[in-house]
C-alpha distance (Angstrom), angle and dihedral (degrees) to the residues before:
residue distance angle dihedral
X1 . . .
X2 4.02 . .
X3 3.74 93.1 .
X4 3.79 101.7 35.6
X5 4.13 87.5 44.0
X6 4.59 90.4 50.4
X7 3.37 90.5 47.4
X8 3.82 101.3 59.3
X9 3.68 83.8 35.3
X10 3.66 95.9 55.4
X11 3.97 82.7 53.3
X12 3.59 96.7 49.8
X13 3.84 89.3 57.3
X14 3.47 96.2 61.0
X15 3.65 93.7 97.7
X16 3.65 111.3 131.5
X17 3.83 100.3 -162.6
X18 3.70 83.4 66.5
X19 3.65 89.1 68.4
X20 3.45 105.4 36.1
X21 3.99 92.2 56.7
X22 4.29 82.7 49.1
X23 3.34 87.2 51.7
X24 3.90 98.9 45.0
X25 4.34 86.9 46.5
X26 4.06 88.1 50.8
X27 3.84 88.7 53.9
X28 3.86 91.6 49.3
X29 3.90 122.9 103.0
X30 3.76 93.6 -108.4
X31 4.16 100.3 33.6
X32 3.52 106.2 158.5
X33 3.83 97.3 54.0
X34 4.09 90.3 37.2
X35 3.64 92.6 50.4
X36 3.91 98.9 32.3
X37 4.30 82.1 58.9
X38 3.82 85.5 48.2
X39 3.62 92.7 57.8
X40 4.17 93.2 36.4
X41 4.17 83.4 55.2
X42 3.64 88.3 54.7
X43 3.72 104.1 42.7
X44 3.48 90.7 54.3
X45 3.68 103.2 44.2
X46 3.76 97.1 45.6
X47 3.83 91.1 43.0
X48 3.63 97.6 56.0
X49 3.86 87.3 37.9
X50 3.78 84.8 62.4
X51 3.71 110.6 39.2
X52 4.64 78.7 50.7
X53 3.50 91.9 55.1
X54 4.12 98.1 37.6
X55 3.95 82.3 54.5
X56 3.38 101.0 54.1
X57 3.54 101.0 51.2
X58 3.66 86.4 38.1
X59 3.86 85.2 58.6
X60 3.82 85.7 43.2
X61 3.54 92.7 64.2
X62 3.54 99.5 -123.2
X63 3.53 97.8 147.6
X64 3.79 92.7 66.1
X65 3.57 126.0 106.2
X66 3.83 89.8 -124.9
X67 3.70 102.3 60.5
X68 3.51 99.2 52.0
X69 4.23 95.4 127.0
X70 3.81 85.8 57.7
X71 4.35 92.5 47.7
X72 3.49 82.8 50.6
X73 3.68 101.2 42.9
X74 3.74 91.4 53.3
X75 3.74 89.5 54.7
X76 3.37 87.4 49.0
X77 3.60 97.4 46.1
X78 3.76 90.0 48.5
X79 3.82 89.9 48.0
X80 3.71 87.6 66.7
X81 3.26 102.3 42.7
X82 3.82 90.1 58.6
X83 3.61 93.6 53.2
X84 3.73 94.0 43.0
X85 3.76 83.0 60.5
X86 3.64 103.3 41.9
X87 4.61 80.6 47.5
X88 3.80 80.1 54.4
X89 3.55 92.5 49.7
X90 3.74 103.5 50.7
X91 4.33 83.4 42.0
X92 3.10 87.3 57.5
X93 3.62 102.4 44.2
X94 4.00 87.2 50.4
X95 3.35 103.8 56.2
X96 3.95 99.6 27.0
X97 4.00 104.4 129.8
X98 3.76 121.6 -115.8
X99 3.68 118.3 -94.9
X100 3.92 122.5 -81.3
X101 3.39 112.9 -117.7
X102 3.49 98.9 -149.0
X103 4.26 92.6 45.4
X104 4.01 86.6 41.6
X105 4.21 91.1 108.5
X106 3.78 88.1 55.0
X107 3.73 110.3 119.7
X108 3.91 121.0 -114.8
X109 4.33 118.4 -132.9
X110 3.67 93.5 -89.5
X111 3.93 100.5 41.6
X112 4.10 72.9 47.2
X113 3.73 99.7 50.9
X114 3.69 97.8 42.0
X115 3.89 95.9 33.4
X116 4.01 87.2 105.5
X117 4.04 105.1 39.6
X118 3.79 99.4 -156.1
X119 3.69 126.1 153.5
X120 4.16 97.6 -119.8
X121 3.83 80.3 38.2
X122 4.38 85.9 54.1
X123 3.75 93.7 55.5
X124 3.53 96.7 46.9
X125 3.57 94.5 49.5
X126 3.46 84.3 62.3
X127 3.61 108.6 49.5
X128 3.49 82.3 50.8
X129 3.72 104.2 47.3
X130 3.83 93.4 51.8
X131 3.98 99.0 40.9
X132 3.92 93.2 149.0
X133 3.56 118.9 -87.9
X134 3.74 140.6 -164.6
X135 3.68 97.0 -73.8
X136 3.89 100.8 42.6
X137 3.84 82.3 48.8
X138 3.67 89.7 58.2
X139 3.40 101.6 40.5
X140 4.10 87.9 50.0
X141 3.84 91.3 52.1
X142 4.12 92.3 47.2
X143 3.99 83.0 61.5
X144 4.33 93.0 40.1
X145 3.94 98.3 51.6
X146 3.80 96.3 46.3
X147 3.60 125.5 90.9
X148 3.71 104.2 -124.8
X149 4.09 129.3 134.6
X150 4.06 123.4 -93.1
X151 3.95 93.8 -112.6
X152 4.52 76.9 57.0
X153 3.80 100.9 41.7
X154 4.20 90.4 51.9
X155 3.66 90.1 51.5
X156 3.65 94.9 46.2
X157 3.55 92.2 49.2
X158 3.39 96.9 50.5
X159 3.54 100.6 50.5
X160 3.77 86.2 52.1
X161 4.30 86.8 63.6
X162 3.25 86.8 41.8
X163 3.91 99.8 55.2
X164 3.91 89.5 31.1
X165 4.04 87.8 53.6
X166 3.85 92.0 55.5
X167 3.61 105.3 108.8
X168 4.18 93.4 45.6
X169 4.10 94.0 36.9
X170 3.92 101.0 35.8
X171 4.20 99.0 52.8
X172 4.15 87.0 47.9
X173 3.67 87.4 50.1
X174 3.59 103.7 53.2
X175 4.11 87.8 38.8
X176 3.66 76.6 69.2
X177 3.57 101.2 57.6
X178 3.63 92.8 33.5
X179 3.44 117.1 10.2
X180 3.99 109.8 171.0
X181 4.11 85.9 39.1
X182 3.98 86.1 50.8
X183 3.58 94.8 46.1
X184 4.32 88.6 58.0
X185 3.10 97.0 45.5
X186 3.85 95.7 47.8
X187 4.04 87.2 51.1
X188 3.63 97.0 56.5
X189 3.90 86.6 41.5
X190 3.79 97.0 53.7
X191 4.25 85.9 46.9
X192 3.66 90.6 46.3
X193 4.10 87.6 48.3
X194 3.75 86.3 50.7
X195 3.61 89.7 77.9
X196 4.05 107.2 24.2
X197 3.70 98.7 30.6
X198 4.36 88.7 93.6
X199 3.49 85.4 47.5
X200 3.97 92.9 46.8
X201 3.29 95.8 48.9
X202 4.05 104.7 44.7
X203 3.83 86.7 54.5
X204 3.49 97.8 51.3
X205 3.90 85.2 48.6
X206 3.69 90.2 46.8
X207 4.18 94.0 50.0
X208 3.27 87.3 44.5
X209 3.84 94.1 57.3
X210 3.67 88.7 41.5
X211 3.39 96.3 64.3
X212 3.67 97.6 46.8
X213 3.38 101.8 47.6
X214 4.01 92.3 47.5
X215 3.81 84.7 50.4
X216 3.67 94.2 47.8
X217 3.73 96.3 55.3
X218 3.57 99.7 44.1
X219 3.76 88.1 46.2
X220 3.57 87.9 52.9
X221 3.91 104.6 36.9
């Protein structure tokens, strides 16, 4: 459960908007406050996002023995959705049209969203930013349909946060311990993102989707 649970985790965290917007609230004139409300929004949204959908398919009975073809459908189901989306992605990315000139100062959704660094603004941002997605679903419902103790379930589910918060938690962290070393680094990250980030980000869907649907049909053959 632990293992099979990080990994999809560690998937679902490669979101790069996540750490652009950290990086963008660590260059900010008050960036400790900024980002530390950033990272609140975010515990708190995918926390409650995860102990909702671990009680429903707790309540579901997907843990049981007997409802095995519906554990495994839902894997599969979820399988499919993530590689619908990551299909959608690289469509997308295909055919998207080249930029017009005269609409080329128009601000994207994150220069948008964090155009205005407030602290209400902060917290938002991050409820927003880490509305659950495929993967953190998935790794949430590895943890609800097995049969494991309380004490095991609340561990597992918190490492999941944990490993899904990376990008937001990690680049506040090490601003911490370094913060003008941080700050660089983050920079050159959030140009180098600029460019791979698509890329990044369809391929975690697409593993992610992999996995699931692999484990679904087994599971169900």
């Amino acid at each position: 459960m632990y293992a099979q649970a990080a990994g999809l985790a560690a998937l679902a965290a490669l979101y790069p908007p996540a750490l652009v917007i950290a990086a963008v609230y660590l260059s900010s004139a008050s960036p400790r406050k900024l980002a530390g409300l950033f990272v609140t929004g975010a515990v708190l949204m995918t926390t409650v996002a995860g102990i909702v959908i671990l009680v429903a398919l707790r309540a579901g009975g997907l843990s049981l023995p007997a409802d095995r073809p519906t554990r495994y459908g839902l894997r599969l189901g979820l399988g499919v959705v993530a590689l619908t989306a990551a299909g959608y992605l690289i469509w997308r990315y295909r055919h998207q049209r080249a930029p017009d000139p005269a609409k080329a100062s128009s601000p994207g959704r994150i220069s948008r969203m964090t155009a205005h660094p407030r602290p209400l603004t902060a917290l938002a941002v991050g409820v927003v930013v880490f509305a659950p997605g495929v993967g953190f679903i998935a790794a949430v419902q590895v943890i609800a349909t097995a049969k494991a103790s309380v004490t095991a379930t609340v561990t597992a589910l918190v490492m999941v946060v944990v490993i899904d918060l990376a990008f937001a938690w990690l680049p506040v962290a090490l601003y911490l311990i370094a913060a003008e070393a941080t700050t660089q680094a983050l920079r050159s990250l959030s140009t180098w993102l600029g460019g791979h980030g698509r890329a990044l980000l369809t391929g975690s869907l697409a593993a992610v989707g992999t996995i699931l649907l692999i484990d679904g049909v087994i599971g169900l053959a």
